[in-house]
One Martini backbone bead per residue (centre of mass of N, CA, C, O) as a GRO file, in nm:
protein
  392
    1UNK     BB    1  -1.338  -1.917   3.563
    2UNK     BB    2  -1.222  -1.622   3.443
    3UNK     BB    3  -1.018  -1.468   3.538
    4UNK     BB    4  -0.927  -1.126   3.686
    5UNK     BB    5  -0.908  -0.773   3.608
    6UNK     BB    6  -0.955  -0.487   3.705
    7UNK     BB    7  -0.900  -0.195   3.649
    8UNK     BB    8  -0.616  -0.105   3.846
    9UNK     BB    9  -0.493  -0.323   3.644
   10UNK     BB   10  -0.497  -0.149   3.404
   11UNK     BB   11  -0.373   0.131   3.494
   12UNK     BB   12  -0.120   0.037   3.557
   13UNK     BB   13  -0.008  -0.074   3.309
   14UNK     BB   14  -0.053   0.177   3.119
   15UNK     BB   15   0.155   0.372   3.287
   16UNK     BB   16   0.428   0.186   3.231
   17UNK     BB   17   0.396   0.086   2.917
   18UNK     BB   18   0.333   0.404   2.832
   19UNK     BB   19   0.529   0.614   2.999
   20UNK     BB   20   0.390   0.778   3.234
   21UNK     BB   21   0.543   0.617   3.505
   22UNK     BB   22   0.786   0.566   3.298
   23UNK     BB   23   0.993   0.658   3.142
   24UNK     BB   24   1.193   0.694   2.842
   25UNK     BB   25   1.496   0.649   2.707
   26UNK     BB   26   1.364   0.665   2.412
   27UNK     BB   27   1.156   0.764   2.118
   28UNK     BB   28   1.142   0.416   2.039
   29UNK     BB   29   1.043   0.320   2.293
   30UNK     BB   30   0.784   0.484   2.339
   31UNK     BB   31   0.677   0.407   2.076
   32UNK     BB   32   0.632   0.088   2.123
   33UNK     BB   33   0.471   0.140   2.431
   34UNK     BB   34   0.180   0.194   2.187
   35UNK     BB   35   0.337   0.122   1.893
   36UNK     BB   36   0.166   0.417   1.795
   37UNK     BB   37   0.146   0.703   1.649
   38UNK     BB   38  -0.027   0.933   1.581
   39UNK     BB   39   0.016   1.135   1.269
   40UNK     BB   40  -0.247   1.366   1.126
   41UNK     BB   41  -0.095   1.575   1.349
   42UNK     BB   42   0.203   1.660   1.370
   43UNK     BB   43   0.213   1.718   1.666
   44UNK     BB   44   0.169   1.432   1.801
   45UNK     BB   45   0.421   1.311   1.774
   46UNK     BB   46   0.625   1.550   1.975
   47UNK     BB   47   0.409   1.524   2.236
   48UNK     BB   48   0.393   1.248   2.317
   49UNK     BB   49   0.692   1.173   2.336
   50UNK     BB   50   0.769   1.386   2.542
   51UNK     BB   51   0.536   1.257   2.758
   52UNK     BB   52   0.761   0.991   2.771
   53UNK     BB   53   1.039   1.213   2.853
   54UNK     BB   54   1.225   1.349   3.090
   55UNK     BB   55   1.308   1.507   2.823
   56UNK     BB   56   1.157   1.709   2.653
   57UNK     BB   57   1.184   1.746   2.276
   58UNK     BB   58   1.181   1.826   1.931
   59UNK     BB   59   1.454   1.707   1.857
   60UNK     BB   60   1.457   1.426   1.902
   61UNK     BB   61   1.298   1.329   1.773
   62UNK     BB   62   1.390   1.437   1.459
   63UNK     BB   63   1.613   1.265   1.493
   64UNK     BB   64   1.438   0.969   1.446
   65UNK     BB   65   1.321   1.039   1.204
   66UNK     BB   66   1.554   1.175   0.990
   67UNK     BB   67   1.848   1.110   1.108
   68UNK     BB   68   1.829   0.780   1.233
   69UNK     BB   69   1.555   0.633   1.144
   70UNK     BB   70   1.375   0.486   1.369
   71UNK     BB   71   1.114   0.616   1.239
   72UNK     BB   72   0.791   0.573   1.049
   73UNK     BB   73   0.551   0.759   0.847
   74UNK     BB   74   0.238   0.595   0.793
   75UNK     BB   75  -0.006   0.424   0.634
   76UNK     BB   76  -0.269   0.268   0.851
   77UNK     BB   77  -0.479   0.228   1.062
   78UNK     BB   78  -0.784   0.321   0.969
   79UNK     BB   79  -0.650   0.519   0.740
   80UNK     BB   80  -0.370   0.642   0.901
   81UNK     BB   81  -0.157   0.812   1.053
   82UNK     BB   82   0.165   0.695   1.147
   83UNK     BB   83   0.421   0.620   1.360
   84UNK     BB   84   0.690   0.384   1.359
   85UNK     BB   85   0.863   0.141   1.401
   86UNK     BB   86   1.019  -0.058   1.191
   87UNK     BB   87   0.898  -0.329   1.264
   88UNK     BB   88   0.621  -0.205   1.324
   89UNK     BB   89   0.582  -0.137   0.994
   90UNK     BB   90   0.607  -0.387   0.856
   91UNK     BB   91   0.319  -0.526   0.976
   92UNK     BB   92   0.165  -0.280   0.912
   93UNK     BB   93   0.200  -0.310   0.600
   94UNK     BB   94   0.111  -0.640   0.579
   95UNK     BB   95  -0.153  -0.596   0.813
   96UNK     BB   96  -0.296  -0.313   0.632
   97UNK     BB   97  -0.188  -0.119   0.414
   98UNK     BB   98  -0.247  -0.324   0.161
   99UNK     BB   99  -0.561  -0.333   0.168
  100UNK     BB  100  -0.594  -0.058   0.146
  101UNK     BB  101  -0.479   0.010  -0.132
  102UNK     BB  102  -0.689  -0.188  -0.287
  103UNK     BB  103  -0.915  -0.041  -0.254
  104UNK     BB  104  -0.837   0.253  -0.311
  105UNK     BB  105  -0.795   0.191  -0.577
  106UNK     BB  106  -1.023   0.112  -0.700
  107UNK     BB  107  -1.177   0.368  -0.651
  108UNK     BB  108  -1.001   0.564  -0.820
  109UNK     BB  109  -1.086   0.405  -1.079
  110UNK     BB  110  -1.391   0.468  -1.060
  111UNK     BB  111  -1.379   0.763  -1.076
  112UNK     BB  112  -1.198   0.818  -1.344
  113UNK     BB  113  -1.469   0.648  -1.490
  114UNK     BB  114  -1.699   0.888  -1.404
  115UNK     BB  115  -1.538   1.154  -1.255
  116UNK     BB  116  -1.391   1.295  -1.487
  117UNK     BB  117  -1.242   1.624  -1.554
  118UNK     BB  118  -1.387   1.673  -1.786
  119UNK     BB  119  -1.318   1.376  -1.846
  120UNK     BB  120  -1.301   1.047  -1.882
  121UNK     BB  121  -1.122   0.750  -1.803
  122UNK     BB  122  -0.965   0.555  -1.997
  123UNK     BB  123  -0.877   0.283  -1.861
  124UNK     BB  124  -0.786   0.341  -1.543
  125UNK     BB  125  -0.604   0.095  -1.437
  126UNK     BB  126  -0.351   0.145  -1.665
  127UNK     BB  127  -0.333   0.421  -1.590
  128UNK     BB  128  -0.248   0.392  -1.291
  129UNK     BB  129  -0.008   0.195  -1.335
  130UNK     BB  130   0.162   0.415  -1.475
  131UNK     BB  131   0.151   0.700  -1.319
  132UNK     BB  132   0.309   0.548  -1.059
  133UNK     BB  133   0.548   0.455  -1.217
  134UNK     BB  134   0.638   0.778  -1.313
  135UNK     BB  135   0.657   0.877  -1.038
  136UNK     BB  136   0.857   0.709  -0.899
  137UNK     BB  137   1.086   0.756  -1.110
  138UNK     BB  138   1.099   1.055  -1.041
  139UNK     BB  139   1.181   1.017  -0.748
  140UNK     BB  140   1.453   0.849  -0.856
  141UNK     BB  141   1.574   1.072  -0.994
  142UNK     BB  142   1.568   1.311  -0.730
  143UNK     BB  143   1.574   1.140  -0.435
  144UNK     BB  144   1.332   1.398  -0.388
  145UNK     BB  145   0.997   1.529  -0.326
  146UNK     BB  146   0.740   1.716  -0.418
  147UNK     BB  147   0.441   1.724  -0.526
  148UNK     BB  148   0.457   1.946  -0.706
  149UNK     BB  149   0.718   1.843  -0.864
  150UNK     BB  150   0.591   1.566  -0.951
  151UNK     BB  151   0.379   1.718  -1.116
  152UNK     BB  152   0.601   1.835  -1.314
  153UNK     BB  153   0.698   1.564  -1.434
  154UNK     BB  154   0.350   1.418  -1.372
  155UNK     BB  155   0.071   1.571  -1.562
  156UNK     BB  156  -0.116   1.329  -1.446
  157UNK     BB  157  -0.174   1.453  -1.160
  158UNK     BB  158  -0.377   1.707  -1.270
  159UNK     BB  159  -0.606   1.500  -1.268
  160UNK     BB  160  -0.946   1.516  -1.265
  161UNK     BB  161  -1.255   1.564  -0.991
  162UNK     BB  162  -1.593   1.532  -0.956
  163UNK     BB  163  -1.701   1.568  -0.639
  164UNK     BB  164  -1.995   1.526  -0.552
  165UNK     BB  165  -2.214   1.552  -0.770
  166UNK     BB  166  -2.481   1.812  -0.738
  167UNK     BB  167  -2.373   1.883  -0.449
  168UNK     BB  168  -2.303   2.129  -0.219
  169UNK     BB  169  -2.020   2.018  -0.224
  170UNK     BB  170  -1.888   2.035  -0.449
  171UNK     BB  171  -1.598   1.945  -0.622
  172UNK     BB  172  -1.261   1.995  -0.732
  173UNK     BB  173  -0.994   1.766  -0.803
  174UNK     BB  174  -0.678   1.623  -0.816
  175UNK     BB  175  -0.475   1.316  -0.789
  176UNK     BB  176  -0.221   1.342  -0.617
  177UNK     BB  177  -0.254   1.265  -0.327
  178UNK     BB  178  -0.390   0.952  -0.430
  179UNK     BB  179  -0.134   0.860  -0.544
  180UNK     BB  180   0.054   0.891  -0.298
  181UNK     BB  181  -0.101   0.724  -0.141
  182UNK     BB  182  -0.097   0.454  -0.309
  183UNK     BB  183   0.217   0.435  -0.262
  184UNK     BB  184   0.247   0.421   0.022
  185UNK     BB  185   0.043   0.175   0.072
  186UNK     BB  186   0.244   0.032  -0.118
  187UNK     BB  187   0.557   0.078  -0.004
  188UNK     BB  188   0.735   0.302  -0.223
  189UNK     BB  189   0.679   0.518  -0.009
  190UNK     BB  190   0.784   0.822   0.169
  191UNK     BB  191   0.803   1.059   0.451
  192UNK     BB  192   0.964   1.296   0.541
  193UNK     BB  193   1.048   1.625   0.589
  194UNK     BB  194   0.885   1.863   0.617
  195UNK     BB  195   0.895   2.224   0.510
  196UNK     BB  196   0.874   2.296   0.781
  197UNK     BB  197   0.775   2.256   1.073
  198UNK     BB  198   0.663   2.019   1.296
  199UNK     BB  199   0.357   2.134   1.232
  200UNK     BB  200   0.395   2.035   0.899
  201UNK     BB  201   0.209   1.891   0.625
  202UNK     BB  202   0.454   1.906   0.419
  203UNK     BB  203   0.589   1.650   0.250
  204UNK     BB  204   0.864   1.467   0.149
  205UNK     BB  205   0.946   1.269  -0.105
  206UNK     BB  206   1.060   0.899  -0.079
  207UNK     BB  207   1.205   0.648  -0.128
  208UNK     BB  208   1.178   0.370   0.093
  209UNK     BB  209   1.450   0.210   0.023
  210UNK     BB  210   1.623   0.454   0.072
  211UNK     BB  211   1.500   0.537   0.368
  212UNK     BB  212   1.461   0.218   0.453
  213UNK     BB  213   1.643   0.015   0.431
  214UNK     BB  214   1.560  -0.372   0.495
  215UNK     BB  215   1.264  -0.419   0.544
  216UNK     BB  216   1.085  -0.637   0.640
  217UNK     BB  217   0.908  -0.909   0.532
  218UNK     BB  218   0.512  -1.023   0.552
  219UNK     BB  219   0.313  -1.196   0.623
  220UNK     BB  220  -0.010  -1.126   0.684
  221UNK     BB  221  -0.070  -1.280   0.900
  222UNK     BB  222   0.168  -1.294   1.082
  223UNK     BB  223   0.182  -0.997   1.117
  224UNK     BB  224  -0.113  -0.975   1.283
  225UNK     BB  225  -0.032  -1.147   1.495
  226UNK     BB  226   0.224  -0.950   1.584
  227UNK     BB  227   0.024  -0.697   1.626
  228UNK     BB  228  -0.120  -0.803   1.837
  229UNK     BB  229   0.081  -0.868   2.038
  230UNK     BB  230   0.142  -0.572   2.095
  231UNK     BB  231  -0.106  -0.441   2.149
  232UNK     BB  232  -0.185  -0.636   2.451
  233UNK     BB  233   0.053  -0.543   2.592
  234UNK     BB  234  -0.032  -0.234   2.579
  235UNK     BB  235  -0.386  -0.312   2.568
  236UNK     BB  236  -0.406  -0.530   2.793
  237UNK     BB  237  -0.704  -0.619   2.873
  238UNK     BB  238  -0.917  -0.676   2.630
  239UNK     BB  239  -1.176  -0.652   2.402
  240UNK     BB  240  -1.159  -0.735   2.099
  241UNK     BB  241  -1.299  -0.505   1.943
  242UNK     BB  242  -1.058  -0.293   2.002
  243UNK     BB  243  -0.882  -0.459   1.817
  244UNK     BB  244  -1.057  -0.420   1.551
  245UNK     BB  245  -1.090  -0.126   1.584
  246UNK     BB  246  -0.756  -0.038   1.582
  247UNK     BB  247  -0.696  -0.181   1.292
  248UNK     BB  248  -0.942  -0.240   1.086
  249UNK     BB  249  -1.040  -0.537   1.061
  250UNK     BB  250  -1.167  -0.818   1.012
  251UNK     BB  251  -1.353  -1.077   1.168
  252UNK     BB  252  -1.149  -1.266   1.051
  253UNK     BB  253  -0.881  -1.158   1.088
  254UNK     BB  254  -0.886  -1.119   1.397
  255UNK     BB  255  -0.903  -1.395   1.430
  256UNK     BB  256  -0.680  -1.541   1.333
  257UNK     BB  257  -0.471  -1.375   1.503
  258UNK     BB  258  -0.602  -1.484   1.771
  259UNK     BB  259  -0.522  -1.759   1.726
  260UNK     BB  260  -0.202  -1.744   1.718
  261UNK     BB  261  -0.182  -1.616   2.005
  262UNK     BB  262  -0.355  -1.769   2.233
  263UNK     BB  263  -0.524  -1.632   2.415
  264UNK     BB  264  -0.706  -1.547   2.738
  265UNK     BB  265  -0.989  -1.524   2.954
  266UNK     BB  266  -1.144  -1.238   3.080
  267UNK     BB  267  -1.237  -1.057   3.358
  268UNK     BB  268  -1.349  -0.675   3.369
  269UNK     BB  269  -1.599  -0.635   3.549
  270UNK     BB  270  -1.809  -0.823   3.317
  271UNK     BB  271  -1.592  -0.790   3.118
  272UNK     BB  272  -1.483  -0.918   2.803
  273UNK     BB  273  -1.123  -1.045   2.777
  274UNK     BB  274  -0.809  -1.039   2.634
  275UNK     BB  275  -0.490  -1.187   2.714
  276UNK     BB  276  -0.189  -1.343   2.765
  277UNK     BB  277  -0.094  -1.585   2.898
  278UNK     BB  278   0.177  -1.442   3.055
  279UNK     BB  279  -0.030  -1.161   3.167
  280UNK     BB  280  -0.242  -1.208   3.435
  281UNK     BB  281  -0.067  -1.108   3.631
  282UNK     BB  282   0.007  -0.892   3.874
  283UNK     BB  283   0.077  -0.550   3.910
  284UNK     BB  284   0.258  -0.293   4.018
  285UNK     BB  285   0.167   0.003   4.134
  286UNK     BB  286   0.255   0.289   4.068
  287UNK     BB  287   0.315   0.601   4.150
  288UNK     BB  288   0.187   0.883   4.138
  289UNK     BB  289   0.046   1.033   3.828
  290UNK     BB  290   0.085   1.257   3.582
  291UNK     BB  291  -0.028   1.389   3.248
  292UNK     BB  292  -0.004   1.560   2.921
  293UNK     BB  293  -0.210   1.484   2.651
  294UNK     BB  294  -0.269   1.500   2.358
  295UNK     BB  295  -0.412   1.522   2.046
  296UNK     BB  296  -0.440   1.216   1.946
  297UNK     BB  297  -0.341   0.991   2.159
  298UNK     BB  298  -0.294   0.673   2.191
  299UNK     BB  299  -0.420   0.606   2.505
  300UNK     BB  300  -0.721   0.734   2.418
  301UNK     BB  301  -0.703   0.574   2.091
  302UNK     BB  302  -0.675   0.235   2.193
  303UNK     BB  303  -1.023   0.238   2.243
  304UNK     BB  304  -1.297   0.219   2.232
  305UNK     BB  305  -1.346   0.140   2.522
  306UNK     BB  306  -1.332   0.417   2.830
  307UNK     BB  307  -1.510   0.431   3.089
  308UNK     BB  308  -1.242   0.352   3.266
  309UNK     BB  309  -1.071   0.648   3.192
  310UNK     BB  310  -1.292   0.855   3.119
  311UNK     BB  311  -1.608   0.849   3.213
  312UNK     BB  312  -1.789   1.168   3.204
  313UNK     BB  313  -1.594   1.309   2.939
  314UNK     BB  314  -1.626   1.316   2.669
  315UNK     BB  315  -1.810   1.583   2.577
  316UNK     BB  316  -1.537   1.750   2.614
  317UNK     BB  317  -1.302   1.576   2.459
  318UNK     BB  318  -1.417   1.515   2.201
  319UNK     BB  319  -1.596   1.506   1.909
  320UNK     BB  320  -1.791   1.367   1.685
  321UNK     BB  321  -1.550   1.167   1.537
  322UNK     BB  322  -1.376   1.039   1.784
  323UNK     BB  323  -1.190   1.280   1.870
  324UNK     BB  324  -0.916   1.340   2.077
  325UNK     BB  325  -0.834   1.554   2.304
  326UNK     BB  326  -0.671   1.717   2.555
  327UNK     BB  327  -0.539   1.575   2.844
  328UNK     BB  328  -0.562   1.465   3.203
  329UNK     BB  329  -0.380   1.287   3.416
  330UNK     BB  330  -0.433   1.034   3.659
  331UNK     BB  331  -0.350   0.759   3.753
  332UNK     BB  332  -0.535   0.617   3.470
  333UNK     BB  333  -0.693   0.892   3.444
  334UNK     BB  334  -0.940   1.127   3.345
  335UNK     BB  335  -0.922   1.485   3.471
  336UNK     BB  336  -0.883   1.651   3.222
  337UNK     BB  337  -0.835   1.947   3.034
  338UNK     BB  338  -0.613   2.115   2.746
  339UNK     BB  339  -0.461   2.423   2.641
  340UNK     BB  340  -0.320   2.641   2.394
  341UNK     BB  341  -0.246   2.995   2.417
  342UNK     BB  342  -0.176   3.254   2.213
  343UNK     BB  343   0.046   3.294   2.473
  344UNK     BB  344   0.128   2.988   2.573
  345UNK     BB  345  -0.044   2.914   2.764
  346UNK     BB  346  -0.151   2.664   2.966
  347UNK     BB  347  -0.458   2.567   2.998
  348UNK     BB  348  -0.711   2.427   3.231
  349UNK     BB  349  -0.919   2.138   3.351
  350UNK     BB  350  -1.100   2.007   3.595
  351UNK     BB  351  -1.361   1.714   3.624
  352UNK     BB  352  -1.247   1.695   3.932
  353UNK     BB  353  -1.175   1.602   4.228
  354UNK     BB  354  -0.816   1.545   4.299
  355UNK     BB  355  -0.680   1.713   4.495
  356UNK     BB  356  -0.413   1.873   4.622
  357UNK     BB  357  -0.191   1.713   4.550
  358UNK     BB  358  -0.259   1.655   4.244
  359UNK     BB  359  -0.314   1.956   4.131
  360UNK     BB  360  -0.016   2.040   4.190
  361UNK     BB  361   0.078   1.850   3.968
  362UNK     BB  362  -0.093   1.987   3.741
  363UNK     BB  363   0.070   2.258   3.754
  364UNK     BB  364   0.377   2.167   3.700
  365UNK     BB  365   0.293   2.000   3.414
  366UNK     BB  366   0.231   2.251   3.304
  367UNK     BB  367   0.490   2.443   3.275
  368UNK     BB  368   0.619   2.227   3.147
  369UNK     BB  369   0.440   2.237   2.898
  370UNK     BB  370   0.563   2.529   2.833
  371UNK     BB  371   0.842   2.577   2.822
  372UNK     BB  372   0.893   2.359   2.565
  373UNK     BB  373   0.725   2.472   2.365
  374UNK     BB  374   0.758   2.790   2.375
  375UNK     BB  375   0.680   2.948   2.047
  376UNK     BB  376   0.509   2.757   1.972
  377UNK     BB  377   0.166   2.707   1.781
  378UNK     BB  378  -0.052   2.419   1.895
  379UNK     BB  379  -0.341   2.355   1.681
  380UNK     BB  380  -0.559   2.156   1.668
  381UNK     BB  381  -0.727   1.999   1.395
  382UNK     BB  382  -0.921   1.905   1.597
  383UNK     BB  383  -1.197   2.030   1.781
  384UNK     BB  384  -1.292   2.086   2.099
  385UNK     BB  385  -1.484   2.183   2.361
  386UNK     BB  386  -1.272   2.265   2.560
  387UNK     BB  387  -1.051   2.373   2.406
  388UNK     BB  388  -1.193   2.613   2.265
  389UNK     BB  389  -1.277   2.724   2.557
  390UNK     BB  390  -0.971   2.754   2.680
  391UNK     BB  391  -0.912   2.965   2.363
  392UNK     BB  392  -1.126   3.202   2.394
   0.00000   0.00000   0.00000
């Protein structure tokens, strides 16, 4: 029989190695511990981080993104961006983003030779292969550029699509995004610094190679094979799925990389799932602990199956697309969420009985992030419905 391995023996894992019950030395130790941060919404690669460190602040995130370089922000997992250190980038790159490139071009060239505005584009293949050329150089020319001003250098990214013609939501826009989606994930360029503050997704773009310059190179199987194993070491013991949900693989692919890892079998409570063969004994459990993560924190968005740290709490804390707001966590469990209103309050709610010992705790912790929060005023891009109604 495949050995057994608890819930509590899963969130103790979990509050260690993700940094809730024993902070992070560094922003890149943080964000190493869950492998990598959404960072959809640009406040979350900062609260996270911040959650993870004995003192919290966004000028340390900003130095290790910007000025130390030690982590970057790419596009990678099931076509998401994340922040992550420079070597699990090249994984990243390597074991996902390239696969998404190549099908979202196919793709792009799709719609410019059928749903092109005023015309479609003759030749899309050849034509999009120039204009990628003529931006990249651009951008080289320039040594950092916001999309805007590269649109006035290469007039053909102001090329237009007319999406979902006939339908009800029907749009025009132009290809500029897309192009530089797909030079991003095909590892040509980099996202620096927003144009505002933390919370601002307007992005200055610089080629990669200048502003990451090292990064190795890895075969894509070899790759998945190695961000397997980070992804376990983080969140496993996990089933499968989870593996194959978080990184956006196909069930070869997915094989594949756990043939090279050869985890073993274990029971999670009646389910099936694997650790790496190193990983199996018991870890001892940290002492209790609360915080406060943000919305699309990685620990909770870590695996697909929640309901073992999760409960019955996912319609107030999701929204319909399976974005997580604001948690509150206890030694390994969300026992409620929180969010913050335009006067800096942070307000919360408890979605169960969790004791005065916990609530004290959670109280404290809610001030914490109330204090070093200042005067910034970060709403989720996502809103659920908890959030919504504590910021009513």
């Amino acid at each position: 029989m495949p050995p057994k391995i608890t819930t509590s023996q899963r969130r103790a894992r979990l509050a260690v190695r993700h940094h809730l019950a024993a902070p992070a030395a560094t922003v890149a130790d943080a964000v190493a511990g869950v492998v990598a941060l959404h960072a959809t919404d640009p406040a979350t690669v900062h609260l996270s981080a911040s959650a993870r460190l004995a003192t919290p602040g966004v000028s340390l995130v900003e130095q290790a993104l910007y000025d130390d370089r030690t982590l970057l922000r790419m596009l990678g997992m099931r076509r998401t961006v994340f922040v992550t250190t420079l070597d699990t980038a090249a994984l990243v790159q390597a074991g996902c983003s390239a696969d998404i490139a190549v099908k979202q071009r196919k793709l792009l060239e799709q719609h410019l030779g059928q749903q092109g505005h005023p015309e479609n584009v003759p030749e899309p293949g050849k034509w999009l292969v120039d204009v990628e050329a003529s931006v990249e150089a651009a951008l080289r020319a320039r040594g950092s550029a916001t999309a805007q001003q590269l649109s006035e250098d290469e007039p053909r990214l102001r090329q237009q699509l007319r999406m979902a013609p006939g339908k009800p939501y029907e749009a025009i826009g132009n290809v500029t995004s897309r192009v530089l989606f797909l030079l991003a994930a095909d590892g040509r360029i980099a996202r620096g610094r927003p144009r505002g503050s933390w919370i601002s997704s307007q992005y200055v773009w610089h080629p990669l190679d200048a502003w990451a310059p090292g990064l190795p190179s890895w075969d894509a199987e070899e790759a998945r094979a190695e961000l397997a194993r980070r992804w376990l070491h983080a969140y496993g013991p996990a089933p499968v799925a989870d593996l194959r949900w978080w990184t956006g693989w196909t069930a070869g692919q997915t094989k594949k990389a756990l043939a090279a890892v050869s985890p073993v079998e274990v029971d999670l409570e009646g389910v099936p799932g694997i650790v790496p063969a190193d990983d199996v004994e018991p870890v001892p459990s940290p002492p209790p602990w609360v915080a406060f993560l943000p919305a699309l924190d990685p620990t909770p968005m870590g695996w697909q199956e929640r309901d073992w740290f999760l409960g019955p709490h996912r319609p107030a804390l999701f929204d319909r697309s399976g974005n997580v707001g604001p948690t509150i966590w206890a030694s390994g469990r969300v026992v409620g969420g929180w969010a913050q209103r335009s006067s800096g309050e942070i307000a919360y709610r408890l979605l169960e009985d969790v004791g005065t010992e916990v609530a004290a705790r959670v109280e404290e912790e809610a001030d914490r992030c109330a204090s070093w929060y200042g005067e910034v005023r970060a709403v989720p891009r996502f809103r659920t419905p908890l959030e919504r109604e504590l910021t009513a």
